[in-house]
Backbone as JSON, one array per atom type, in Angstrom:
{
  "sequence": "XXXXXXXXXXXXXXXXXXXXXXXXXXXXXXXXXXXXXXXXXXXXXXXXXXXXXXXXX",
  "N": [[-12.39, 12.32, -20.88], [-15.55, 11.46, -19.76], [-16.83, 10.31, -17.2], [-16.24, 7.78, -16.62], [-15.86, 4.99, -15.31], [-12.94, 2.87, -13.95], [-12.82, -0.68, -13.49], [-12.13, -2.4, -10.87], [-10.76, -5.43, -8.94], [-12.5, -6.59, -6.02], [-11.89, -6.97, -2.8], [-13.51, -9.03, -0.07], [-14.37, -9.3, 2.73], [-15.75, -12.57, 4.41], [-17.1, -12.77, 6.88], [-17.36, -10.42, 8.17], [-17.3, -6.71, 8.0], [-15.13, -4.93, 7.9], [-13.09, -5.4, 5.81], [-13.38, -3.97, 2.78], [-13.26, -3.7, 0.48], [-14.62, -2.1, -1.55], [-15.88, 0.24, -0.7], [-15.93, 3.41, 0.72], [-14.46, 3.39, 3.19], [-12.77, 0.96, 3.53], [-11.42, 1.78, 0.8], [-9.84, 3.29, 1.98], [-7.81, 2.24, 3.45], [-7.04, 0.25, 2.3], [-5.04, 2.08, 0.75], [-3.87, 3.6, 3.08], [-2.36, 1.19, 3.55], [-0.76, 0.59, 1.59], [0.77, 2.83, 1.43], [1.97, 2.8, 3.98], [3.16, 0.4, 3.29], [5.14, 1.26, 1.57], [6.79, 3.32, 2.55], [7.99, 1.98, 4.42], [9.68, 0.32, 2.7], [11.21, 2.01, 1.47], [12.47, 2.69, 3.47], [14.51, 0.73, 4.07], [15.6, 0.59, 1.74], [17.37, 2.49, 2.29], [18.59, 2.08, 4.5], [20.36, -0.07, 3.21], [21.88, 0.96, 1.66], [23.27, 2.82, 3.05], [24.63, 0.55, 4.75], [26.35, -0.43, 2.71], [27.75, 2.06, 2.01], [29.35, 2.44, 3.91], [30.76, -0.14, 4.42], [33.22, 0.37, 2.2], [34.5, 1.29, 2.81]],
  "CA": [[-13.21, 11.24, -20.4], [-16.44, 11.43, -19.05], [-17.39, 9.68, -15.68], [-15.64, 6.6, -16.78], [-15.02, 4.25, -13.74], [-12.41, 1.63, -14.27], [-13.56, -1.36, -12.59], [-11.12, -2.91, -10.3], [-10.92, -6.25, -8.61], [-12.83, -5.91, -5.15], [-11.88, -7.88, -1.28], [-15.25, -8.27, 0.67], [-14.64, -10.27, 4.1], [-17.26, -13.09, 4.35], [-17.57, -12.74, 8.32], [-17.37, -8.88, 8.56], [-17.37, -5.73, 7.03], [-13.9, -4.48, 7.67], [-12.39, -5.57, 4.77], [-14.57, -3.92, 1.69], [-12.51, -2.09, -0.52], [-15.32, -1.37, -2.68], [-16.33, 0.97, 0.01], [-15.02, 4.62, 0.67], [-13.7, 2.86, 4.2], [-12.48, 0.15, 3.08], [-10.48, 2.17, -0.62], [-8.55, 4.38, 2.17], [-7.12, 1.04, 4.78], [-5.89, -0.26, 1.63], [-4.31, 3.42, 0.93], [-3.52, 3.63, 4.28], [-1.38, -0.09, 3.99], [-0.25, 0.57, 0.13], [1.11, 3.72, 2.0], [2.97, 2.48, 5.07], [4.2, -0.63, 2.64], [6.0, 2.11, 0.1], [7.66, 3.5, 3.51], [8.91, 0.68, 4.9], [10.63, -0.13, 1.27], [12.01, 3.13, 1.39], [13.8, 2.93, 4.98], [14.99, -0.35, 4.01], [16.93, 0.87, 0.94], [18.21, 3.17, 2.78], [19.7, 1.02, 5.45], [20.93, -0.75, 2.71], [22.44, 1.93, 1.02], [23.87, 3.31, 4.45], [26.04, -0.34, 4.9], [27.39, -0.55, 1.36], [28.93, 3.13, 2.0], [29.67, 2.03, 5.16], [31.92, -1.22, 3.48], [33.39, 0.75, 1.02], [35.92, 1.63, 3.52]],
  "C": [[-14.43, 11.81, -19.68], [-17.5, 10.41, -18.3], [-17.59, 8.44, -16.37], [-15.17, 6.06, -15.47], [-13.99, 2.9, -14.77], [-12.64, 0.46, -12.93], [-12.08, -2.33, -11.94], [-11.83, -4.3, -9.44], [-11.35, -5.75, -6.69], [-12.75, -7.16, -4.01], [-12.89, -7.89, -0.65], [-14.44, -9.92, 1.77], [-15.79, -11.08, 4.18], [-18.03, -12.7, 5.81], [-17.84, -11.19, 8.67], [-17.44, -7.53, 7.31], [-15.86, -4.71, 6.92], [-12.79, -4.32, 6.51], [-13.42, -5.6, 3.32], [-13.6, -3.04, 0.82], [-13.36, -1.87, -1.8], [-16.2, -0.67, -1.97], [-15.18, 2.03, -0.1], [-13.97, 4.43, 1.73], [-12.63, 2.03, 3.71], [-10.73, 0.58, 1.84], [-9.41, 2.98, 0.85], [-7.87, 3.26, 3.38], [-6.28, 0.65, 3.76], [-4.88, 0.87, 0.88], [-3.65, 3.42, 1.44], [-2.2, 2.21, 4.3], [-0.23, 0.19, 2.72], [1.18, 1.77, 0.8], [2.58, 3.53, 3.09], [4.01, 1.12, 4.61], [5.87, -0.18, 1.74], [7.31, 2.33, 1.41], [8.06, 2.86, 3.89], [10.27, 0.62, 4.05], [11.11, 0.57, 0.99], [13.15, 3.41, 2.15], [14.58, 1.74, 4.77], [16.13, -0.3, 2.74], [18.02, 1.8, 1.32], [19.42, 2.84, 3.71], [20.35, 0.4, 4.19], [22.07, -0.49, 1.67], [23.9, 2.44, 1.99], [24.99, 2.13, 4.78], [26.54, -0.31, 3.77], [28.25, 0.6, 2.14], [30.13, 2.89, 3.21], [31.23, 1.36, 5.02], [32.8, -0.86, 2.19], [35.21, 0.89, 1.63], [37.36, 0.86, 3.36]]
}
């Protein structure tokens, strides 16, 4: 490929600028959330994993 963008759907805040993810700010908050969402959903199977064995008893 050459310097092919794929064009993605883009959030723009009407009141502010915080929320731009077609900015370089903006692409790494929703990183940054995509990020701490995965982890969450990770500790949560785990707990969930952790009572089954638990109940097995």
């Amino acid at each position: 490929m050459t310097g092919t963008k794929v064009d993605r759907p883009e959030l723009k805040e009407l009141n502010g600028s915080w929320l731009d993810t077609g900015s370089p700010p903006g692409e790494l908050m929703m990183t940054i959330f995509a990020g701490m969402a995965q982890f969450e959903r990770k500790l949560m199977l785990q707990r969930c994993n952790e009572g089954r064995e638990v109940t097995k008893f």
